[in-house]
N, C-alpha and C positions, 0 to 999 in steps of 0.2 A: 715439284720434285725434278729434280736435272739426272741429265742422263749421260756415258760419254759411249761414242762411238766410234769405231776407227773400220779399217778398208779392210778387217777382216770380216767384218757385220755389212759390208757397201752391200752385200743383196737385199739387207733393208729399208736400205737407201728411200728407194722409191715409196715407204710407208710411214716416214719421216713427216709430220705436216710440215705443209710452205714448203714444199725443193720442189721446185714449179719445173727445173732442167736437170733433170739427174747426170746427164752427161758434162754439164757446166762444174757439178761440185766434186765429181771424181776426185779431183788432182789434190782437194784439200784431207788429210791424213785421221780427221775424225771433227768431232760437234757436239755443242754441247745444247741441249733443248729444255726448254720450261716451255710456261703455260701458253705464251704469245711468240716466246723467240726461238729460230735455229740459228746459233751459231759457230759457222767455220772456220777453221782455223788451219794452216798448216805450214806457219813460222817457223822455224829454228828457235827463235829466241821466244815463239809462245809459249808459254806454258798453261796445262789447265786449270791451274787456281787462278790466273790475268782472264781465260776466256769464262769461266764462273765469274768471275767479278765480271765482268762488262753484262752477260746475263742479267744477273742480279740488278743493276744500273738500269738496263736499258726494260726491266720491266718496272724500275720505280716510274720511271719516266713515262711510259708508257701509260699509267694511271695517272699521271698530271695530265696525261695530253688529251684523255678520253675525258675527264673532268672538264677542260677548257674546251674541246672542240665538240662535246658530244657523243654519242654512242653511233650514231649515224654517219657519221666522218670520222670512224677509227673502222681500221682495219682487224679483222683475227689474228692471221701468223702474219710474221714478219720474217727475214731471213736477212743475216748480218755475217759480213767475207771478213776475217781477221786477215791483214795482207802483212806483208812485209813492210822494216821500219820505210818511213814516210821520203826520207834522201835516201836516193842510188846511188854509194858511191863510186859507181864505174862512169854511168850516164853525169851522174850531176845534178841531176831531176828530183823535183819535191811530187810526189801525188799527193793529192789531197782528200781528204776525206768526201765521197760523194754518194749519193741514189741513184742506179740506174730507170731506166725505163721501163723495167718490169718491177720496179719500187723494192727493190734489195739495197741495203747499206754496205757500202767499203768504206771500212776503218784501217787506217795506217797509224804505225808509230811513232811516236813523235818523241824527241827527246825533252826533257823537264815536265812531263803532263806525269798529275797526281799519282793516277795511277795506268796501266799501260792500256793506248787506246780510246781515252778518255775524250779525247778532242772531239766538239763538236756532234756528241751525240744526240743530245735534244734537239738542236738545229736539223740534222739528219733525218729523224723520226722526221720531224714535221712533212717533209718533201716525201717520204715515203707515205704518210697517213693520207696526202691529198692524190698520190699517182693512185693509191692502190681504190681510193673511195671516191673518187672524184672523176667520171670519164672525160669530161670536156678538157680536162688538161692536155692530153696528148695530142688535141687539133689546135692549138694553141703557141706552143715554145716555139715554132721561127717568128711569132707578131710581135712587131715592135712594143717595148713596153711591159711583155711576158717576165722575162727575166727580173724587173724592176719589183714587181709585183710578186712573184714566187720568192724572190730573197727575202726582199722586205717582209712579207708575210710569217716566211720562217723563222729569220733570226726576232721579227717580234715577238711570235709564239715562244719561242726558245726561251725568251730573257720571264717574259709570265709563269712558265711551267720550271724554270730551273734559274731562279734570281740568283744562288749562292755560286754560280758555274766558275770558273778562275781559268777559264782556255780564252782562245781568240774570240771576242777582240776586248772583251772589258778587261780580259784577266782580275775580275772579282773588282772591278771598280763600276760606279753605278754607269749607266748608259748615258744619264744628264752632263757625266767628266769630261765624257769621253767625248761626248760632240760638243759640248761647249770648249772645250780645247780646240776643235776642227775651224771652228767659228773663228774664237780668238783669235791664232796661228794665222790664221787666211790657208786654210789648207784645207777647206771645206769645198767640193764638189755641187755645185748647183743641180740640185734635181730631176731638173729637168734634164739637163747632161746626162743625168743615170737614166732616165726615163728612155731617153731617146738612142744611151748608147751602149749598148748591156757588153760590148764586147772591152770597154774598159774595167768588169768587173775583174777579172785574173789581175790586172797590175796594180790597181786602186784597192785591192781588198780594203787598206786601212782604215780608211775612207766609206766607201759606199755600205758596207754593213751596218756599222752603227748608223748613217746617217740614216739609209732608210728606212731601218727600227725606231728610230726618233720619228720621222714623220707619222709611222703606221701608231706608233704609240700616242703621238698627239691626236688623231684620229678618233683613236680609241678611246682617250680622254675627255676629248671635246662632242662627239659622238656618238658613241653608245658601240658596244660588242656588235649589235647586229648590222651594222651597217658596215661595220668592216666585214665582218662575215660575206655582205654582198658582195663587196668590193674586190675580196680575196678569192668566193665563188661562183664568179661572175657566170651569166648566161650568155652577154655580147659578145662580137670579137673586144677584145683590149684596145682601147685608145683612152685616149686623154680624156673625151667625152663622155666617159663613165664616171669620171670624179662630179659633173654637173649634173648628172642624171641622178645619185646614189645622194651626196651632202649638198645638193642645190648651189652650187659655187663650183666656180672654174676653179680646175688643175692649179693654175699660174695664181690665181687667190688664195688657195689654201698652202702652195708654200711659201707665201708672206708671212700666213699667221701663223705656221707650221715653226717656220725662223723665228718670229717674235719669241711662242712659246719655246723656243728652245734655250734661247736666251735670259729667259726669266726664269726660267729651272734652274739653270747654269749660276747664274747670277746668284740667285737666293738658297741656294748647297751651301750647307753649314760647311767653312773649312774649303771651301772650292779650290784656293790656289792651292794649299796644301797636298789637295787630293791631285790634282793636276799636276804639281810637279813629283808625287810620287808614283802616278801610271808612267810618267814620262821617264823616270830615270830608272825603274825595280820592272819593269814589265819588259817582253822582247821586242814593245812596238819599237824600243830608241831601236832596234835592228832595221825597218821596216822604211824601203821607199815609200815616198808620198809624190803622188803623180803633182802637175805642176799644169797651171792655165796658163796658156800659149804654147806648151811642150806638149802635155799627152791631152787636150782638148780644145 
């Protein structure tokens, strides 16, 4: 059952589950709650049929994710900001859809997404399911290698729990196009690059997402769920020498075979150029810088 609320009901505010800071959601104008989700809203251009539909989404999703990750790594409530659209256009600035550190979702609007806010929600979940269940995360995100590791994790989980998705960065084309295009092109970012250097993640989007969902996905292939499980849940600090410790093979071994199998997926896609020059010219990546070796690494 959904519920809506607005700043004439805020003294209930505080009875609301998941509003962890009452004084954070003040400023948003009402909310909309079911069984795992609150959320707020307080756009102009929101309206409450857009925030019932994200509701409605983000509890489908939420039973894929408790399905693949477990009952023991999902969280109860969740709590999701409806923000305003995604470009300022005073500043010029894009926000981007993110989880804060008390594992809350800001969703932004985006212009051409299905439906409003759509972007990026099962990716999102993911990073909230492991802040909110996971404590060793929060001693973790300055180590190098963290970042590599929580993206790749989420956007793999994402593509498992929500295959049909049509936002960034398949825009509904399989994962195998999309980096075997990276490959082809010579526009593919060496791994270890993302491993070691997380702060090219903002301009490389195009790049480092799918690629390192292909890795965690070969992983996962080659592997078995539980060992990425480790991998993903780790108990060490983060370094490279948890890849020898978890799949008995060096870092730098498994993305040789990592590359191989990428390219034998690629290669054996029924219709592969086809599909590759239709991400390339009907999707918004032909919009999209592609970082450059010798320029940004």
């Amino acid at each position: 059952m959904f519920s809506i609320v607005t700043l004439a009901n805020v003294a209930n505010v505080a009875n609301v589950a998941n509003v962890a800071n009452v004084a954070n959601v003040l400023k948003y104008n009402s909310f909309e709650s079911s069984a795992h989700f609150t959320v707020h809203f307080n756009s102009p251009e929101t309206s409450v049929a857009e925030a019932k539909a994200i509701t409605v989404a983000a509890e489908a999703e939420y039973e894929n994710l408790v399905s693949f990750l477990g009952n023991e790594r999902s969280p109860k409530e969740i709590t999701i900001f409806l923000e305003g659209p995604a470009f300022n256009s005073k500043t010029k600035v894009f926000s981007y859809p993110s989880a804060d550190k008390k594992g809350q979702v800001h969703l932004y609007r985006f212009p051409g997404e299905a439906f409003a806010y759509s972007e990026a929600i099962a990716h999102e979940l993911v990073h909230v399911f492991r802040t909110i269940t996971w404590p060793a995360k929060s001693g973790q995100s300055d180590v190098p290698g963290f970042g590599f590791i929580e993206e790749g994790f989420a956007e793999f989980v994402s593509i498992q729990t929500a295959p049909k998705f049509k936002g960034f960065v398949r825009y509904g084309f399989p994962l195998e196009i999309v980096v075997g295009f990276l490959i082809e092109d010579q526009k593919e970012i060496p791994l270890g690059i993302l491993f070691d250097r997380h702060e090219l993640n903002p301009k490389c989007v195009a790049q480092a997402y799918p690629l390192r969902a292909s890795f965690f996905q070969y992983l996962f292939e080659t592997y078995g769920q539980e060992k990425v499980f480790q991998l993903a849940y780790y108990e060490k600090t983060i370094s490279k020498d948890l890849f020898s410790d978890i799949f008995t093979k060096s870092f730098d071994s498994l993305l040789v075979e990592w590359r191989r199998y990428a390219l034998e997926k690629y290669n054996n896609y029924p219709e592969n150029k086809k599909l590759k020059k239709a991400y390339l010219e009907t999707t918004p990546i032909s919009r999209f810088q592609f970082c450059k070796v010798g320029t940004d690494w």
